[in-house]
TIDREN-50062 format. One record per residue (C-alpha): x, y, z; residue in one letter. Coordinates in Angstrom, 2 decimals, padded with zeros to 5 digits. Each point is the difference from the previous one (the first is absolute). Example, Ala and Ser with C-alpha at 12.3 -4.5 7.8 and 13.67 -1.06 7.14 Angstrom:
<recs>
{x 012.30, y -004.50, z 007.80, residuo a}
{x 001.37, y 003.44, z -000.66, residuo s}
</recs>
This chain:
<recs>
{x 003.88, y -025.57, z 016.51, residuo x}
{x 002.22, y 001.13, z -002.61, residuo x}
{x -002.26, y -000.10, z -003.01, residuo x}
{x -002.82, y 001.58, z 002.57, residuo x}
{x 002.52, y 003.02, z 000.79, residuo x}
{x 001.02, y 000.33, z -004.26, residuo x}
{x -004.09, y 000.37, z -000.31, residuo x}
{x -000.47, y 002.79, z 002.76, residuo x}
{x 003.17, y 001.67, z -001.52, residuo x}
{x -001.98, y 000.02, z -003.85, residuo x}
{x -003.25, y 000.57, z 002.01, residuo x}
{x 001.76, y 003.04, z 001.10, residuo x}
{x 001.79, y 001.33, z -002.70, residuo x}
{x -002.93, y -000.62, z -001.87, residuo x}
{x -002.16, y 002.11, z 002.16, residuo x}
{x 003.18, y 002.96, z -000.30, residuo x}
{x -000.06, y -000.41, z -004.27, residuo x}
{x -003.43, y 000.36, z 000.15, residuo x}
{x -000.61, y 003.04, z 002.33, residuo x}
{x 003.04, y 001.59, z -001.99, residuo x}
{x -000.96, y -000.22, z -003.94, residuo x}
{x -003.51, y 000.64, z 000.93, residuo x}
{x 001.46, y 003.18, z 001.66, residuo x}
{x 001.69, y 000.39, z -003.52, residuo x}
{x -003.05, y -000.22, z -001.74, residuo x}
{x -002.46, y 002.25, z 001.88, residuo x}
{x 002.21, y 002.31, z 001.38, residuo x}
{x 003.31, y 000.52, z -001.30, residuo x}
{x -001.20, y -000.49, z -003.92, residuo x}
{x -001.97, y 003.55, z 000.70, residuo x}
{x 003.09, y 001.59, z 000.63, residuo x}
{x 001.71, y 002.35, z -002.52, residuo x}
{x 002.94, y -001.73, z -001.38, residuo x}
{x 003.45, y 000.83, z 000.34, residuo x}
{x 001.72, y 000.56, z 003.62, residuo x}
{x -003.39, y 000.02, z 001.80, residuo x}
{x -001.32, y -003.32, z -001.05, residuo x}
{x 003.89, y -001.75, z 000.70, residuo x}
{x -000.31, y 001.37, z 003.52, residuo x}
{x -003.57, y -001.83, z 000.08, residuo x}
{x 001.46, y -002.79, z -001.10, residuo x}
{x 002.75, y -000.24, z 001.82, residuo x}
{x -000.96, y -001.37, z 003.45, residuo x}
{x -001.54, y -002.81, z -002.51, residuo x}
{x 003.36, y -000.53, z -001.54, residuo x}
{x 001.82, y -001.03, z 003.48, residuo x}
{x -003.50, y -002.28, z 001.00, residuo x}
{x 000.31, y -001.66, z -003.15, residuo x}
{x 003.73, y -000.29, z 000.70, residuo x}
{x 000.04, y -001.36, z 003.70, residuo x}
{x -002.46, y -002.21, z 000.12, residuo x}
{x 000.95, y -002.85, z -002.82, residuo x}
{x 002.85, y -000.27, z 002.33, residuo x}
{x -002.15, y -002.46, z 002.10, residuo x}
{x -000.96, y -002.26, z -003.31, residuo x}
{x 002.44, y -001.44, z -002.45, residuo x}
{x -000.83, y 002.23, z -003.08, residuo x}
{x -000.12, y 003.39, z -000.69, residuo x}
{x -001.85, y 002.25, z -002.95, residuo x}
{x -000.66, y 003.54, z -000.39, residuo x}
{x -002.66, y 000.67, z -002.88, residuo x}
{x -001.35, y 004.04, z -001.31, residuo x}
{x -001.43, y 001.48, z 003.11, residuo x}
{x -001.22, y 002.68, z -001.84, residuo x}
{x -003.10, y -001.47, z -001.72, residuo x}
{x -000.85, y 001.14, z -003.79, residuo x}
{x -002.98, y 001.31, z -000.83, residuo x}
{x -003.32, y -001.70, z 000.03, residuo x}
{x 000.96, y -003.35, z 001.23, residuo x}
{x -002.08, y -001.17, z 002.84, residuo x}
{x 001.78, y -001.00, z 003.76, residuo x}
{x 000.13, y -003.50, z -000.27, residuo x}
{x 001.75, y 000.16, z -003.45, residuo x}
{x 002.52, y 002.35, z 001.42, residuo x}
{x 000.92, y -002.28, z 003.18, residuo x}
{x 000.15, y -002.65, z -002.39, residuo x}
{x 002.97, y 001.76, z -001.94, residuo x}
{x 001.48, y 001.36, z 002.86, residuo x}
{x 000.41, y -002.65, z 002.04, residuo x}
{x 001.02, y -002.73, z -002.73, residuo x}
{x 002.24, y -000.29, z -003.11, residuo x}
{x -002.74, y 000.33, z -002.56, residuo x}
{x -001.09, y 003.07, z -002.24, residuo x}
{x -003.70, y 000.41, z -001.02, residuo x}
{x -000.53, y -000.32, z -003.78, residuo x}
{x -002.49, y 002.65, z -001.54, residuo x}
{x -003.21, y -000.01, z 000.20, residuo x}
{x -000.61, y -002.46, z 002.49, residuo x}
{x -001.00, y -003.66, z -001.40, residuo x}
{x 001.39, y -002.83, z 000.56, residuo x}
{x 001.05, y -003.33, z -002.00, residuo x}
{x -001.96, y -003.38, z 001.66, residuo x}
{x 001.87, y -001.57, z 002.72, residuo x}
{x 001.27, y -003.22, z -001.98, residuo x}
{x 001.31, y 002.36, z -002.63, residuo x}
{x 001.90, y 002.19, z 002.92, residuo x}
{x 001.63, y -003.75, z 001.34, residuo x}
{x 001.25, y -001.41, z -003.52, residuo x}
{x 001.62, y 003.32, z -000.45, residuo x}
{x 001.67, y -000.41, z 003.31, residuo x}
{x 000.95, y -003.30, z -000.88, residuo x}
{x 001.68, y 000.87, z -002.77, residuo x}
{x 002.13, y 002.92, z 000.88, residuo x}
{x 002.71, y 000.90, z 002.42, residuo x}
{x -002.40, y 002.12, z 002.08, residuo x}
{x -002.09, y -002.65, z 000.85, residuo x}
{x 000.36, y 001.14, z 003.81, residuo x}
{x -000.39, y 003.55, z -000.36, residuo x}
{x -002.92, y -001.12, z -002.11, residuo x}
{x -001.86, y -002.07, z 002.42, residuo x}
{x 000.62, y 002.64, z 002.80, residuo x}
{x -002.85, y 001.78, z -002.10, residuo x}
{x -002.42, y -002.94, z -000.89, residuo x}
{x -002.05, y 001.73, z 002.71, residuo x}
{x -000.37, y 003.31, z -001.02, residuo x}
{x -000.61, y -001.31, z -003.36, residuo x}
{x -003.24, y -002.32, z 001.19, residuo x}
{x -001.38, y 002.34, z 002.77, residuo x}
{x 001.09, y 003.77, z -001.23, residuo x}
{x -001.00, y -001.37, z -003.58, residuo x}
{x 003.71, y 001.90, z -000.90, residuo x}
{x 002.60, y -000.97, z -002.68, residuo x}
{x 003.59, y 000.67, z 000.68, residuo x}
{x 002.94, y 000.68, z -002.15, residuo x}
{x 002.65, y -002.32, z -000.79, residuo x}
{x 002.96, y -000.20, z 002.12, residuo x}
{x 002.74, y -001.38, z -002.01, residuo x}
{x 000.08, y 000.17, z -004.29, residuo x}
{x 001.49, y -003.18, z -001.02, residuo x}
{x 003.33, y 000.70, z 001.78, residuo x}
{x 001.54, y -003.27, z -001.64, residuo x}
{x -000.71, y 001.47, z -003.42, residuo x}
{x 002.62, y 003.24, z 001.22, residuo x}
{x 002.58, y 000.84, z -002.72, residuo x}
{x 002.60, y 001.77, z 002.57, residuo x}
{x -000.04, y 000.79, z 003.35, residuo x}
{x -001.23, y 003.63, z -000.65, residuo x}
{x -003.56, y -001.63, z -001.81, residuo x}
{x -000.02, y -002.49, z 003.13, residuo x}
{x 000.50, y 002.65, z 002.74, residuo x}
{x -002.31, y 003.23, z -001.91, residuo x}
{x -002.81, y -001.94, z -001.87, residuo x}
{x -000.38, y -003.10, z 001.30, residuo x}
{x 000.69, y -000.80, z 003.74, residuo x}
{x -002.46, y 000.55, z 002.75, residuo x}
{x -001.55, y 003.12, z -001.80, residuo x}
{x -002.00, y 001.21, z 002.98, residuo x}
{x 002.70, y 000.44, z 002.09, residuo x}
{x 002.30, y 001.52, z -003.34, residuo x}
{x -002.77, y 002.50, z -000.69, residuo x}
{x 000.73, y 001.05, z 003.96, residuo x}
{x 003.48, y 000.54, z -000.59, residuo x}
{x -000.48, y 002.00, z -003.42, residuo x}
{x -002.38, y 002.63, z 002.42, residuo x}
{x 002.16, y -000.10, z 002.97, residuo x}
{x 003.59, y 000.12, z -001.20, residuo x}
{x 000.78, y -000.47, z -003.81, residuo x}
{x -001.98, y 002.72, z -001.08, residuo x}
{x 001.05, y 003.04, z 002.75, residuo x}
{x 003.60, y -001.29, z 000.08, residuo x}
{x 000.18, y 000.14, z -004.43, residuo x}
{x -001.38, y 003.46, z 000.38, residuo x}
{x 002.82, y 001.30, z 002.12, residuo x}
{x 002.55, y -002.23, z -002.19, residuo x}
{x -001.06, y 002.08, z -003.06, residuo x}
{x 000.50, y 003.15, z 001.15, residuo x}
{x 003.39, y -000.99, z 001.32, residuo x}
{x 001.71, y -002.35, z -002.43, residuo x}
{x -002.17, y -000.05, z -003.54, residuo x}
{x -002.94, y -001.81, z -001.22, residuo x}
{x 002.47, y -002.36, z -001.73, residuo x}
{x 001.48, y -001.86, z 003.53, residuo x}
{x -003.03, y 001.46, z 002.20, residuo x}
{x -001.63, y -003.81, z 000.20, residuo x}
{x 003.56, y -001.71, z 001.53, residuo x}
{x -000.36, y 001.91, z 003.85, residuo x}
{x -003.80, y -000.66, z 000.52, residuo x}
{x 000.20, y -003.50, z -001.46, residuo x}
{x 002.83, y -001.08, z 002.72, residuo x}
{x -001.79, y 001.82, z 002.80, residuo x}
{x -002.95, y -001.28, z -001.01, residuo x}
{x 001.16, y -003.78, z 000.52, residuo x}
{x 001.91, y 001.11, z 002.92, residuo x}
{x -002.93, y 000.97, z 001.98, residuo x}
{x -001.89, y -002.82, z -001.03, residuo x}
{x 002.91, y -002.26, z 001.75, residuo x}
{x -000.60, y 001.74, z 002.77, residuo x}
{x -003.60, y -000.57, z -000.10, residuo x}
{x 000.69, y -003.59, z -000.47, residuo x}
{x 002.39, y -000.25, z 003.23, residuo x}
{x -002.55, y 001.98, z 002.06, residuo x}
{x -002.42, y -003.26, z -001.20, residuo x}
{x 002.26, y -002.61, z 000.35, residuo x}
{x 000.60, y 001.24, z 003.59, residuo x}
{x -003.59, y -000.38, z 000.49, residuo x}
{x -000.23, y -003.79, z -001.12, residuo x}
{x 003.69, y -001.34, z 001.67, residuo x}
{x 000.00, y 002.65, z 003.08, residuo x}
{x 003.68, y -000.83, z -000.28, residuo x}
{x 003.08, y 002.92, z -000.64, residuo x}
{x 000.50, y 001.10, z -003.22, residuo x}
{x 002.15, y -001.54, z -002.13, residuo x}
{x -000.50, y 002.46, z -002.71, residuo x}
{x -000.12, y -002.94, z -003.02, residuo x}
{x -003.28, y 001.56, z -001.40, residuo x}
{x 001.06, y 003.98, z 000.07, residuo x}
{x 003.21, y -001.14, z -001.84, residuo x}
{x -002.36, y -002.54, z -002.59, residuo x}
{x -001.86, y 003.40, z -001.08, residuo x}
{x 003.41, y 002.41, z 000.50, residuo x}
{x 001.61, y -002.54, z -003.16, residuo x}
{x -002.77, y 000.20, z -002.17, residuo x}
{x -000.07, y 003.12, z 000.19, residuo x}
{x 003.67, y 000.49, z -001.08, residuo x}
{x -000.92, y -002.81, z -002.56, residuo x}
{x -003.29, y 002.44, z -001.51, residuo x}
{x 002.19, y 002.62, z -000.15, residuo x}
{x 002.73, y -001.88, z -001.78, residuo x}
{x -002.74, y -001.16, z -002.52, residuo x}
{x -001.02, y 003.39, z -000.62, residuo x}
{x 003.15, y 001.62, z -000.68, residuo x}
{x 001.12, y -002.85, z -002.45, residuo x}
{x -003.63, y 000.06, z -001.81, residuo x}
{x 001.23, y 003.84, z -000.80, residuo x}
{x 003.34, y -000.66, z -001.18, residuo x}
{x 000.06, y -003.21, z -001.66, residuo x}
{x -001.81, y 000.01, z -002.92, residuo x}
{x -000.03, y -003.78, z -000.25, residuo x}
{x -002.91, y -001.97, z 001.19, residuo x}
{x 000.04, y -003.63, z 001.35, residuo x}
{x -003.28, y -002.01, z -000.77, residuo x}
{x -002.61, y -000.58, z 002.88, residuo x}
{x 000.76, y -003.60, z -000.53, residuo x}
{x 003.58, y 000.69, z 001.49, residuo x}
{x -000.68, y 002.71, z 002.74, residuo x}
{x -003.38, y -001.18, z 001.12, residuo x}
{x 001.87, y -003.45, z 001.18, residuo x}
{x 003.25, y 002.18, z 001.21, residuo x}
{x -002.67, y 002.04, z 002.35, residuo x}
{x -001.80, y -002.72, z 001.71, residuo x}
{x 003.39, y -001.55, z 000.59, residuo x}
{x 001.21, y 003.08, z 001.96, residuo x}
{x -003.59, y 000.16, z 001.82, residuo x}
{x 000.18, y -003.54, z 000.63, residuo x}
{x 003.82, y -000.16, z 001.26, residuo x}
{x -000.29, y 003.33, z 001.97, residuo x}
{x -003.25, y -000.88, z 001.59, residuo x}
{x 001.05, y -003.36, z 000.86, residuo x}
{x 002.88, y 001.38, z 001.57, residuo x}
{x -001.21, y 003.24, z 002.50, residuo x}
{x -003.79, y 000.06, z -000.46, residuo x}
{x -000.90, y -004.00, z 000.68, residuo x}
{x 002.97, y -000.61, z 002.13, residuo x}
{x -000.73, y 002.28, z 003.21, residuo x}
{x -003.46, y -001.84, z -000.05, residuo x}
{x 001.36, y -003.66, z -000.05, residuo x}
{x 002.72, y 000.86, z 002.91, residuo x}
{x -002.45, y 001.30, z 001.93, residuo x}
{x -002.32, y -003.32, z -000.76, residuo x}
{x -003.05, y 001.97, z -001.39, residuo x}
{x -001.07, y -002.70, z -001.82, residuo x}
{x -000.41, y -002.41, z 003.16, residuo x}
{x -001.53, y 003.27, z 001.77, residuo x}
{x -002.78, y 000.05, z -001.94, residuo x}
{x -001.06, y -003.64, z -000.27, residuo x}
{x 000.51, y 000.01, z 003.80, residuo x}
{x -002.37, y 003.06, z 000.10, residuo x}
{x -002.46, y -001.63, z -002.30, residuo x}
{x -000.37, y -003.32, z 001.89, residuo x}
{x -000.32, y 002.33, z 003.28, residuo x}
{x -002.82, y 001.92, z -001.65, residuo x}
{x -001.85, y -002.86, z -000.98, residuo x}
{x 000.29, y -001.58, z 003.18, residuo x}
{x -001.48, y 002.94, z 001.66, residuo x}
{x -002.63, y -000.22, z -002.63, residuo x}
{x -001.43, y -003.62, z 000.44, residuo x}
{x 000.54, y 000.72, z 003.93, residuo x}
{x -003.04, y 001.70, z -000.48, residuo x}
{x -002.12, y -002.76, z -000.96, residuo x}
{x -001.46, y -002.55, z 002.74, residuo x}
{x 002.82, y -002.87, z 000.93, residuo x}
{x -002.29, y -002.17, z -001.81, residuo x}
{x 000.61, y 001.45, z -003.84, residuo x}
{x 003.62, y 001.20, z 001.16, residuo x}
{x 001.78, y -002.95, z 002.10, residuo x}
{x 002.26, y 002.21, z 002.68, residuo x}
{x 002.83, y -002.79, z -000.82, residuo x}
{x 000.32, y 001.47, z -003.16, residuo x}
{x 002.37, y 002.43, z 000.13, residuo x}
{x 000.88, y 001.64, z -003.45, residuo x}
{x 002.89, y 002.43, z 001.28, residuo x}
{x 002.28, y -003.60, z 001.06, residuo x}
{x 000.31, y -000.40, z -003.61, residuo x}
{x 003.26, y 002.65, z 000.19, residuo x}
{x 001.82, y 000.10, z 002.48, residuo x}
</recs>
């Protein structure tokens, strides 16, 4: 019953994402921007926002589609972590998977192997070599999860510098937006961990993002007054050092106490179990039960 009540719940908020960005894309898209099209899109907004509370993940792509890209295209990058390359052709599918295989974003990759076989689509790349960072300002602006950075730049770095200009000089205007910028995406991050461990927050994440922000800014005040420049081949290592210590110590641990790991075996072997339940007893013995494997 409880991997028959997760499917009506992604039945459901399927149905709901649906309805909603095709509401975005016939309707609300013919809408003047500015104020009028944000109240359009507004009920939209708190949909999109509600009803991943009954799933274990949450994502909020454009709901405002660009021009001439066709409806299933713009579900497609609304409702997953993937931007559409331009124009619209697509590498072959055993390309696509040794890419994945070879890269850090070899989830957020396969989350799109779809799209890229039936949609005939090619998406952009998620992550630029993020090993090959040379400080923790290259890691965080031009190489990390670049979807999700380009986001940010729209929605906060870029109206937050404007007002920093006019109020403290071009020279320091980047330091405000920069720390905002991570300390929003914190918050983002707790509102998604609360989603996966349904559990109080403990706040580990925010304050993850809240440091390296302090730790950007630091790097770009001393990259103005010291002249001196260490070689990649000393600050690249020094980086993923921080990254790795940092994240090993409030982005991974939340997960572990909580048992996350374990969660999602256990979830697996319940899935699958509800899958060959389908089958006649005959090619699925009803002995075999899959979910006793964790207990």
């Amino acid at each position: 019953m409880e991997v028959e009540s997760e499917l009506k719940s992604l039945i459901t908020v399927g149905l709901f994402t649906y309805v909603s960005l095709t509401y975005c894309y016939r309707i609300a898209a013919k809408i003047p921007k500015g104020l009028p099209r944000l109240l359009a899109l507004l009920p939209v907004m708190i949909i999109l926002f509600i009803i991943p509370i009954n799933l274990h993940s949450i994502y909020l792509g454009p709901l405002s589609p660009p021009k001439a890209v066709a409806l299933d295209v713009f579900i497609l990058t609304a409702c997953s972590p993937c931007k559409i390359k331009q124009p619209h052709h697509s590498k072959v599918p055993l390309d696509l998977i040794l890419e994945a295989a070879s890269k850090v974003d070899v989830l957020l990759t396969m989350v799109v192997i779809p799209a890229q076989v039936i949609l005939r689509v090619e998406h952009e790349p998620h992550f630029k070599s993020p090993h090959l960072a040379s400080s923790l300002q290259d890691f965080w602006g031009r190489r990390w999860n670049l979807r999700v950075l380009e986001t940010l730049r729209l929605v906060i770095y870029y109206p937050i510098r404007s007002v920093s200009i006019r109020i403290i000089g071009d020279r320091s205007s980047s330091l405000p937006p920069v720390f905002v910028t991570f300390a929003v995406s914190g918050l983002i991050h707790e509102l998604l961990y609360y989603s996966i461990l349904r559990a109080k927050p403990t706040w580990e994440i925010t304050w993850f993002f809240v440091l390296h922000g302090v730790l950007v800014d630091m790097e770009i005040i001393l990259k103005k007054k010291v002249k001196l420049r260490l070689h990649r081949a000393i600050t690249g290592p020094l980086a993923m050092a921080n990254l790795t210590l940092t994240s090993v110590c409030l982005v991974l641990a939340p997960l572990l106490r909580n048992r996350v790991d374990e969660r999602i075996i256990h979830e697996f072997y319940l899935f699958l179990d509800f899958f060959l339940s389908l089958f006649p007893s005959k090619v699925y013995p009803r002995s075999l039960k899959f979910q006793k494997v964790i207990k």
